[in-house]
C-alpha positions as semicolon CSV with decimal commas, in nm:
position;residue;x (nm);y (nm);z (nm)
1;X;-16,985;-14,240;-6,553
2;X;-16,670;-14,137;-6,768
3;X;-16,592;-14,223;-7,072
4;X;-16,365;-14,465;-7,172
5;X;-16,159;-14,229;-7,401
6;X;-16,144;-14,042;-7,128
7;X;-15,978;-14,232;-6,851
8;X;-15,633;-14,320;-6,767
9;X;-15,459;-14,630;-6,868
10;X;-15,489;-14,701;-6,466
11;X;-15,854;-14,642;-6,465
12;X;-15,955;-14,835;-6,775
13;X;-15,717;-15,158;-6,577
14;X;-15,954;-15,088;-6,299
15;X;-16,253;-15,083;-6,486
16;X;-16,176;-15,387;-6,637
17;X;-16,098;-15,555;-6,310
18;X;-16,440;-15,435;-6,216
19;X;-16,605;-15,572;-6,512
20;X;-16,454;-15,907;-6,472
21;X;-16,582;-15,993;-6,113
22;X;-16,952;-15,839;-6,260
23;X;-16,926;-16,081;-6,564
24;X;-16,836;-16,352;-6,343
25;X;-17,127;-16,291;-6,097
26;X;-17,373;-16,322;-6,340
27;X;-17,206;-16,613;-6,515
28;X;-17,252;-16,737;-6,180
29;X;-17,564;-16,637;-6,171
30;X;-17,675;-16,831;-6,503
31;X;-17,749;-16,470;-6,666
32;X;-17,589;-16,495;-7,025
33;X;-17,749;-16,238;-7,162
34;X;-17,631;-15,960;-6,889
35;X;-17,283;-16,162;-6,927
36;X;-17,279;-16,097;-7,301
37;X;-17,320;-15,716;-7,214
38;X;-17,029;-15,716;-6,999
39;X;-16,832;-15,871;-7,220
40;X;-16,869;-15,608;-7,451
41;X;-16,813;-15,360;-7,188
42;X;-16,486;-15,534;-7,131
43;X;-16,378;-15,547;-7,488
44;X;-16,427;-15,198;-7,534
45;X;-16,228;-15,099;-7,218
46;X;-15,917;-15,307;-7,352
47;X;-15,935;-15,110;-7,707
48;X;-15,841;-14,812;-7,543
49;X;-15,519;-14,965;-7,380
50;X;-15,505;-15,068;-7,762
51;X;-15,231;-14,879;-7,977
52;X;-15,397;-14,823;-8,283
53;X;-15,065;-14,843;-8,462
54;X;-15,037;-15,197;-8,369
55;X;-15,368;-15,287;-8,633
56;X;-15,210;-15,198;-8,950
57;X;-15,488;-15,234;-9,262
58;X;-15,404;-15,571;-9,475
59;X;-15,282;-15,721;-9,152
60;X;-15,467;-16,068;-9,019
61;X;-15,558;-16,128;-8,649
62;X;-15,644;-16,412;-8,464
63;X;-15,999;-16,281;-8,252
64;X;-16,089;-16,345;-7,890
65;X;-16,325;-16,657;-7,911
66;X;-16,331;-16,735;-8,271
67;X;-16,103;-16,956;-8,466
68;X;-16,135;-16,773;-8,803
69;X;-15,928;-16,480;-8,874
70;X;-15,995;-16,131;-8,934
71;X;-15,806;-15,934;-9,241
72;X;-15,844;-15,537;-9,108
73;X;-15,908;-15,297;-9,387
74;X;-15,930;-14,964;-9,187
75;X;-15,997;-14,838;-8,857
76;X;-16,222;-14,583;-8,720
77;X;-16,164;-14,479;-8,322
78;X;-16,109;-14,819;-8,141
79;X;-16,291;-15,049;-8,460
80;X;-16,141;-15,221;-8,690
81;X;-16,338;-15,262;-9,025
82;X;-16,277;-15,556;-9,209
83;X;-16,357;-15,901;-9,313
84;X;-16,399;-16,232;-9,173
85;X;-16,187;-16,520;-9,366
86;X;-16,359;-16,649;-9,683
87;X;-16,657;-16,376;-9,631
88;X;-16,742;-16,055;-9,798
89;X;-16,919;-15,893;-9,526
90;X;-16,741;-15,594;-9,381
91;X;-16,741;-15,604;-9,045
92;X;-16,632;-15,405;-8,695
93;X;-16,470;-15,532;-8,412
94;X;-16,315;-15,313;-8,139
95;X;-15,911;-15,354;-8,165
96;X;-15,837;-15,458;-7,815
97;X;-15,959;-15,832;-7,921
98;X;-15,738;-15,886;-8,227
99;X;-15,440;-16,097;-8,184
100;X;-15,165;-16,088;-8,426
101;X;-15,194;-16,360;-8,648
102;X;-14,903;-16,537;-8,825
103;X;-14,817;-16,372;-9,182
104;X;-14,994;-16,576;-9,469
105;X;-14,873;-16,650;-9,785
């Protein structure tokens, strides 16, 4: 199979097309675990139709299925390191599930 970096904007909207109708067979298919997988699969694809310029470090974004927010502190390929709001922890999430936040104060 080919690497994400090193497909076309066209085939990464494919393979996430693809990915979509597997996670929804085995949602379907009561299979959570395999669904998680996908899911990740999925994410990964849409960091690559990511512009990295977009995630800017200091920046807060709104993620994909959580309601707290995510303040990026550098990125590395398609991951943004960072930190959840009100924890310490540095963390990575790939950039095509941040969502601009509103500024803060």
């Amino acid at each position: 199979m080919i690497q994400y970096s090193n497909m076309s904007r066209e085939e990464l909207e494919e393979e996430i097309r693809r990915l979509e109708m597997e996670e929804s067979r085995a949602r379907r298919s009561a299979m959570p675990g395999e669904e998680a997988v996908i899911r990740q699969k999925i994410n990964f694809a849409k960091s690559y139709l990511t512009d990295p310029d977009t995630i800017r470090p200091g920046d807060r974004f709104a993620v994909e299925g959580d309601s707290r927010l995510f303040e990026v502190e550098y990125l590395r390929g398609v991951m943004a390191w960072g930190r959840w709001q009100d924890e310490q922890v540095l963390s990575a999430l790939p950039i095509g599930i941040l969502i601009p936040a509103p500024p803060h104060d």
